[in-house]
N, C-alpha and C positions, 0 to 999 in steps of 0.2 A: 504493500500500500504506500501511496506516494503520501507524507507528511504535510502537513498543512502549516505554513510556515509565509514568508513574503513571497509577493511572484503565483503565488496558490494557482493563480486563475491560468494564467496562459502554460501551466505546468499542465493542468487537470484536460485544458484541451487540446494540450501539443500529444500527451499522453492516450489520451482518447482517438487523437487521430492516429495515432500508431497502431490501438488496440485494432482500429478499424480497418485499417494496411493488409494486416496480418488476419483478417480474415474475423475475430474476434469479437465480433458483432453486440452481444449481450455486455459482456464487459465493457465495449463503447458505450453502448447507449448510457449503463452508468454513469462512467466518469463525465457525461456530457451533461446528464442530469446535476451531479453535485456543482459541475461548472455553473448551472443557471441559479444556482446558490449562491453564487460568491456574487458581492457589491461588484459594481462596473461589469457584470456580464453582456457583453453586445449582444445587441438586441437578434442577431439574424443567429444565434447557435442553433435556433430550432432548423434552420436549412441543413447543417451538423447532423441533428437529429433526423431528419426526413431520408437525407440521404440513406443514412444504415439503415430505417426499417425500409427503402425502397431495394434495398440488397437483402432483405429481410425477405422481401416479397409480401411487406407488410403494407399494401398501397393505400390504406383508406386510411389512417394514421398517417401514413407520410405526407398526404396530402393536405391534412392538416396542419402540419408545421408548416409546410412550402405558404399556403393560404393566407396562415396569419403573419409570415414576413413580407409579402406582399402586400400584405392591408397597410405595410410600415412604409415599404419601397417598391412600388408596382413594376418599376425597370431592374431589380436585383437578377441579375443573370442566371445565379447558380440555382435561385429559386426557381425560376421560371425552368431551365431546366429539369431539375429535380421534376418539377409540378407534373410538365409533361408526360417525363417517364413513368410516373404512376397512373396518369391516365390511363396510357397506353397497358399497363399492369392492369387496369381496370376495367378495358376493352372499348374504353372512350376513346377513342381512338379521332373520331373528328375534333372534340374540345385539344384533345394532346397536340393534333396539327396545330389550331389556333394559337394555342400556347406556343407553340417553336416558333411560329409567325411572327409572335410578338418578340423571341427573343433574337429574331434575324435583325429583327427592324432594329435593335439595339446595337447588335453587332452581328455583321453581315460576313467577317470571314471566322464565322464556328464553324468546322467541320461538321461537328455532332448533329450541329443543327439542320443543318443541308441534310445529313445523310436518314435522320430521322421523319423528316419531312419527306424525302425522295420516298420512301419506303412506305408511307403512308399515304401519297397520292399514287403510287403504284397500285396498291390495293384497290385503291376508288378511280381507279382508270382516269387519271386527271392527266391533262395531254400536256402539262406539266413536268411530269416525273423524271423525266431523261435529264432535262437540264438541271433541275436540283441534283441528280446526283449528280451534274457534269462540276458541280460548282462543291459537291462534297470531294470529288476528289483531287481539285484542284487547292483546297484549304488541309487536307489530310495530313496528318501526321503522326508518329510513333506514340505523342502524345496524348494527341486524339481515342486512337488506337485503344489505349491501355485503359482510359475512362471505358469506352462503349465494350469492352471485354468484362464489367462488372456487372452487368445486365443484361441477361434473356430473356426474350420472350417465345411466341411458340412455332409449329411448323411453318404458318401461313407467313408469319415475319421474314423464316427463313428462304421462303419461297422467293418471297418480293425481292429477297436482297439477291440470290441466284438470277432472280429474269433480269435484274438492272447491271449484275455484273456480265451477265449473257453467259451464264454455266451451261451446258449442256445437262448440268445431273436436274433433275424432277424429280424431287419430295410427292410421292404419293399421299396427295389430301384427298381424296376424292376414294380412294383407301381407307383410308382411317376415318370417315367420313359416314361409309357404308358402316363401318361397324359401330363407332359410336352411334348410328341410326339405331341399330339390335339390340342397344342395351334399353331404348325406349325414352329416347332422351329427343327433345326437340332442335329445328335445325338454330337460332337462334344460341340457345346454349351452346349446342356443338362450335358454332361460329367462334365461340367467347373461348372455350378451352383450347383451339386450334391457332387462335392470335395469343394469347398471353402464356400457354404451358408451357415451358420446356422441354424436350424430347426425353431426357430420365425420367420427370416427372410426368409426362405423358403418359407414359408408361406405368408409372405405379395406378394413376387417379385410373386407367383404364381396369388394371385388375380390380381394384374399389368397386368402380361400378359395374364391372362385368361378375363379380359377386353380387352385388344387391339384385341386380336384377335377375340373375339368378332363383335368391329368395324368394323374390318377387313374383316368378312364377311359380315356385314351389308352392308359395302363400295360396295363391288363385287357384290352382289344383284341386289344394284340399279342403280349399270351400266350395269351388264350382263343381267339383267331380266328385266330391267325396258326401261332404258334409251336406251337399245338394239345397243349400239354401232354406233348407225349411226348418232352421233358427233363427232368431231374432240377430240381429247384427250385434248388440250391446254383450247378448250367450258369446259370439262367436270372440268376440276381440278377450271376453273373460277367457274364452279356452287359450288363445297363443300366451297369456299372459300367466294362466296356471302353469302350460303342458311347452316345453320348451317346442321348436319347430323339429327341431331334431327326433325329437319322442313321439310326436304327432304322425312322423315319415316312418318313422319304425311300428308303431302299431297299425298303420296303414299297409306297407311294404307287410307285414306280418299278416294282417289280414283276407287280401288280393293273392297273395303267392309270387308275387312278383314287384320289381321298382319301375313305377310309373313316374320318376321323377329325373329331370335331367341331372346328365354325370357333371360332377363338378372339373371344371376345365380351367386354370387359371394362367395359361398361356395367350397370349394376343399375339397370333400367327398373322401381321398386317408389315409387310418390308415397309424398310423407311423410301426404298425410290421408288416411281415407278417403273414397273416392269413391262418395255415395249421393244420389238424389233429382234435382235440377238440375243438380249436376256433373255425375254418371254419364251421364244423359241425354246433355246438350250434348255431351260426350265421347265418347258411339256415332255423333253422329251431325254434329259437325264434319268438316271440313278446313283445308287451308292458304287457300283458295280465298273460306274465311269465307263459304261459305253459309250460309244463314236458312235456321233448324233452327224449326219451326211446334209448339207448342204445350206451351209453357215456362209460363203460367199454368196449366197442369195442377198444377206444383210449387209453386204460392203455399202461403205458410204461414201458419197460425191462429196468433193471439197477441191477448191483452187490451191494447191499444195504450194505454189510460188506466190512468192509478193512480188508488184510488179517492182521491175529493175531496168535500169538502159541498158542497151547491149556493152558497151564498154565494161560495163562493173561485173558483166554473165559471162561474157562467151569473145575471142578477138576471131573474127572471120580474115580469110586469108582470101584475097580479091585472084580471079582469073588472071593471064596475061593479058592484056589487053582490051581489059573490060573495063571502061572510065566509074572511077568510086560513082559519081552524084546517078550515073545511069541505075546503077544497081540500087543505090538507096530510095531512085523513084521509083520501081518497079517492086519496089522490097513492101515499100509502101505501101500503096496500092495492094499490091496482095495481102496483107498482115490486115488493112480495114475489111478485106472481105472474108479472113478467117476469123476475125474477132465477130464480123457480124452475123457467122454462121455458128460462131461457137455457142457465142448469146443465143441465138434460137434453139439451139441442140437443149440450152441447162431449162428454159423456158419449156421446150416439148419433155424434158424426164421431167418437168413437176406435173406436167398432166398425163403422164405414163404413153405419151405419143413417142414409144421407144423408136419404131421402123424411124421414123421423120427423124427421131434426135440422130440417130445412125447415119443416116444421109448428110445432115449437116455437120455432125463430127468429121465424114471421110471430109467432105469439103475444106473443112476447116483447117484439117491435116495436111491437105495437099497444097493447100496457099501457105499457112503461116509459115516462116523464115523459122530455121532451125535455130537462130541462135537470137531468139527473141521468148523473153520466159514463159510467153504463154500458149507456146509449142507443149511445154510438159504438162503444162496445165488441162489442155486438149487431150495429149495423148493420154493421161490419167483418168480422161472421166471418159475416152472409149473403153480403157481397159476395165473401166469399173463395171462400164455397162456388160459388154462381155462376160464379165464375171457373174454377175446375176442370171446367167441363161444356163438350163441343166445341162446343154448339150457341152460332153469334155474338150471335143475340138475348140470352143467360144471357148474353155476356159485357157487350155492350155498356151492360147493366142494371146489372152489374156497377162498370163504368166509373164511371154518373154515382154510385152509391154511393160511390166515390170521392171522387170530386167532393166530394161535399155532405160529408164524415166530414175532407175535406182543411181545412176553416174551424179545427178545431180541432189544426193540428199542432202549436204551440206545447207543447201537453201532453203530445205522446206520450211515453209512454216508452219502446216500443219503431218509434221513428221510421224504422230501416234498415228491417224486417218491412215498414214500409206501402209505402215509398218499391220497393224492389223488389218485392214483389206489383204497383204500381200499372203499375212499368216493364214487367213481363212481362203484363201485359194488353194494355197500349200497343201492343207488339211483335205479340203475336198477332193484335191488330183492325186493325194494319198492314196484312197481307198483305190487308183488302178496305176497308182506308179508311187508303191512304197518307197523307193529312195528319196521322196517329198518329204517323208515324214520329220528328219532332219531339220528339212528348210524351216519347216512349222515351227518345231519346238524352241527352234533359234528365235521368230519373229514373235514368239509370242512371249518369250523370257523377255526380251528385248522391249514389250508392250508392257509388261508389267511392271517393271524398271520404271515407268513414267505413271501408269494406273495401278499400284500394287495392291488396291482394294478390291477390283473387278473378278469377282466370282463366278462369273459367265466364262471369261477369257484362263482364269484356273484352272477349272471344269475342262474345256478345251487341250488345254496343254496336258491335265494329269491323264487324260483318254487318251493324249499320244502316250506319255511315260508307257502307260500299261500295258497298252497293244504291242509296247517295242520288244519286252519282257515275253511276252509269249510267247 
C-alpha cells in the first residue's frame, strides 16, 4: 500500500494508472476512487475511471463518468472518446458515430477517431466510409495502435474492418447468425451480440444460451407432452419449483421407457470464416483418412499477378538490324492498345462465365501484346487459369507449361500466393495421371503455407499428397 504522506494525490493516480497498464483493473478503479478523496482532485478522474470499466466491459457505468465530465467540458477529448467506445459497447452505435463526430470537429488528425467512424458508417453503408478510413490511415500510428488494441468488440466490427482493409478472409455472420436464430432468440438481439461480443466471449454467451434453450425445450415437453395441460399453470410452476427438472426427466424417461428429451450438446460447430469455393469443396469431400479429393484447379483464381511497370524497369529488348527504334515502338503500340482492349473484354466475359468469348479475346490478346511489356504475363496467367478450370487433362497440362514459362518472372509478382497455389492445384490434379507431379505439388503448396500457415483447406491438400506418396 502506497502511504499517504505529501504529493498523496498524483502518487494514488500515477499508481492507478500503472495498476491499469498492467492489466489490473479492480485495483485501479480503487486507487482512483481514494484519488477522488484527496483535496485538489481534478475534476475529469472520472474519464480515469470510465476508461477501466470500459476495458471492464462495464459500459453503462463508464458512461456515466464520461457524461458527467462532459457536463464540466463538453470538448474534453479523452471523454468524448471514452463516451463513444461504450456506446459502441452498448450497440448504440449511431449516438457513438455522433460522438467521434464531435471529437473530429475538435481534433481532426485522431487516428482513433477516423478509424472508428470508418467502421461504423461501413456498417450503415454511408458512401462515406472509404475516405474516413483513407484519413484513418493517413493519421495512424504505433501509438494509435496500442490505445485501439484495448478494446473489442464483436464479429460484425471485425467484418467492417476486413471489407475497409479489402481482406479476402469472411467472418461467417450469416453462420452464427442461423444458429443464434435456434436458440430462439430475436434478430435484433442477435444484431447486438454480433456488434459488441468478442469472438472468446462469443463463444462462451453461445454455450449459455444454447443450454437454456435447451431447458427450455425440455420445460415445454413436459408440460405440453406430458403433463398435457390439464393443471392449472400456478400446480405446474409449484411442480419445477418442488421436483428439480432433472427428476421431473427421470421419472418421465422412467415412465415412457425411453428419453424423449434432447441430448445435451454443448459444442457450437459454426467456423469462424466462411466457407466458399476451395474450402467448401475440400470440406464435402475430405476425411480423417486424407483422401485425394480430384479437381481443386477447378477453384484456381484470376488475379493480374504484375503491377504495371515500363518496359525499361521489366525487360531490355534487343532491336533487329535494321529496324528504326521509333518504327517499332509505333507498331508496339498500337498493338499493346488492342491487347489491353481485348484483354479487358476477356476479364469482363469470365465474370459472366462467357468462357468461349473470354478465350477468343485472350488468344487475341496474346498474339498483339509485346513480350516485354508486363501485361503479356498478366494475359498469359488468366488463359492458363482459364485452362485450368476445364476437366479435360490436355487444357490442363497446356495449362501447366503456361506456368512454367509466366514462373521466369516471379520476382514481380504481386500477387505471388494467387500463382503459387493455382500452380499447386494443377500439380495435384495432373497427379492423379502423371505421378511424378506429385512433387511439384507438395513443393507449391509448402511454399503457400509459408505465406497462409492457417489454411486448413491447403493442409488437407498437401497431407493427401504426404500419404498417397507413403503407399
Amino acid at each position: 500500500m502506497i502511504k499517504v504522506r505529501g504529493g498523496v494525490l498524483s502518487k494514488l493516480i500515477e499508481y492507478a494508472r500503472k495498476l491499469e497498464s498492467e492489466g489490473k483493473y479492480d485495483e485501479a478503479l480503487s486507487y482512483f476512487e481514494m484519488a477522488m478523496d484527496e483535496k485538489g482532485c481534478p475534476f475529469d478522474i472520472r474519464k480515469d475511471i470510465g476508461q477501466v470499466l470500459n476495458k471492464k466491459r462495464e459500459f453503462e457505468e463508464a458512461l456515466s463518468c464520461f457524461d458527467l465530465v462532459l457536463s464540466m467540458d463538453d470538448n474534453h477529448l479523452e471523454s468524448l472518446f471514452g463516451r463513444a467506445i461504450s456506446l459502441m459497447g452498448l450497440n448504440r452505435w449511431v449516438d457513438a458515430y455522433n460522438t467521434f463526430g464531435r471529437a473530429i470537429g475538435v481534433d481532426g488528425e485522431n487516428a482513433n477517431y477516423w478509424y472508428y467512424v470508418s467502421i461504423i458508417a461501413k456498417e450503415y453503408n454511408n458512401e462515406h466510409a472509404r475516405k474516413y478510413f483513407e484519413n484513418f490511415k493517413k493519421f495512424d500510428s504505433a501509438e494509435f495502435l496500442k490505445i485501439r488494441q484495448q478494446y473489442k468488440f464483436g464479429l460484425i466490427f471485425n467484418q467492417r474492418e476486413n471489407e475497409l482493409y479489402r481482406s479476402k478472409k469472411t467472418l461467417n455472420i450469416d453462420g452464427f447468425r442461423r444458429e443464434l436464430k435456434s436458440y430462439g432468440l430475436d434478430d435484433d438481439y442477435i444484431t447486438m451480440i454480433l456488434r459488441t461480443v468478442p469472438y472468446d466471449e462469443l463463444l462462451e454467451e453461445m454455450r449459455y444460451l444454447k443450454e437454456f434453450h435447451r431447458e427450455d425445450i425440455e420445460r415445454n415437453i413436459i408440460i405440453n407432452e406430458f403433463l398435457k395441460l390439464n393443471i392449472g399453470e400456478n400446480e405446474i410452476i409449484n411442480m419445477f419449483e418442488l421436483e428439480s427438472i432433472e427428476n421431473l426427466k427421470k421419472s418421465i424417461i422412467s415412465m415412457v421407457g425411453y428419453d424423449p428429451f434432447p441430448k445435451k450438446d454443448d459444442k457450437i460447430n459454426v467456423p469462424l470464416y466462411r466457407n466458399y469455393g476451395l474450402s467448401k469443396f475440400i470440406d464435402e469431400y475430405s476425411n480423417d483418412s486424407y483422401r485425394r479429393v480430384w479437381g481443386v484447379s477447378g477453384f484456381n483464381r484470376f488475379a493480374e499477378i504484375l503491377k504495371p511497370m515500363g518496359r525499361r524497369n521489366f525487360t531490355h529488348r534487343k532491336l533487329n538490324y535494321g529496324q528504326p527504334d521509333s518504327s517499332y515502338y509505333s507498331n508496339s503500340m498500337n498493338n499493346l492498345k488492342f491487347a489491353n482492349t481485348h484483354f479487358n473484354q476477356a476479364k469482363k466475359a469470365i465474370a459472366e462465365k462467357n468462357y468461349q468469348y473470354a478465350f477468343g479475346c485472350l488468344d487475341i490478346a496474346l498474339k498483339n501484346c509485346p513480350s516485354d511489356y508486363y501485361n503479356f504475363y498478366n494475359i498469359k496467367f488468366y488463359y492458363a487459369t482459364l485452362l485450368s478450370k476445364f476437366k479435360a487433362t490436355d487444357n490442363k497440362v497446356l495449362a501447366y507449361a503456361y506456368y512454367d514459362e509466366i514462373e521466369s518472372k516471379m520476382a514481380y509478382f504481386k500477387n505471388k500466393d494467387i500463382y503459387i497455389l493455382n500452380k499447386a492445384n494443377l500439380a495435384y490434379d495432373l497427379s492423379f495421371s502423371y505421378p511424378k507431379l506429385i512433387s511439384d505439388s507438395i513443393r507449391y503448396y509448402e511454399d503457400y503455407l509459408k505465406i497462409h500457415p492457417d489454411d486448413e483447406s491447403v493442409q488437407y491438400l498437401l497431407n493427401s499428397q504426404y500419404v498417397y506418396r507413403l503407399k
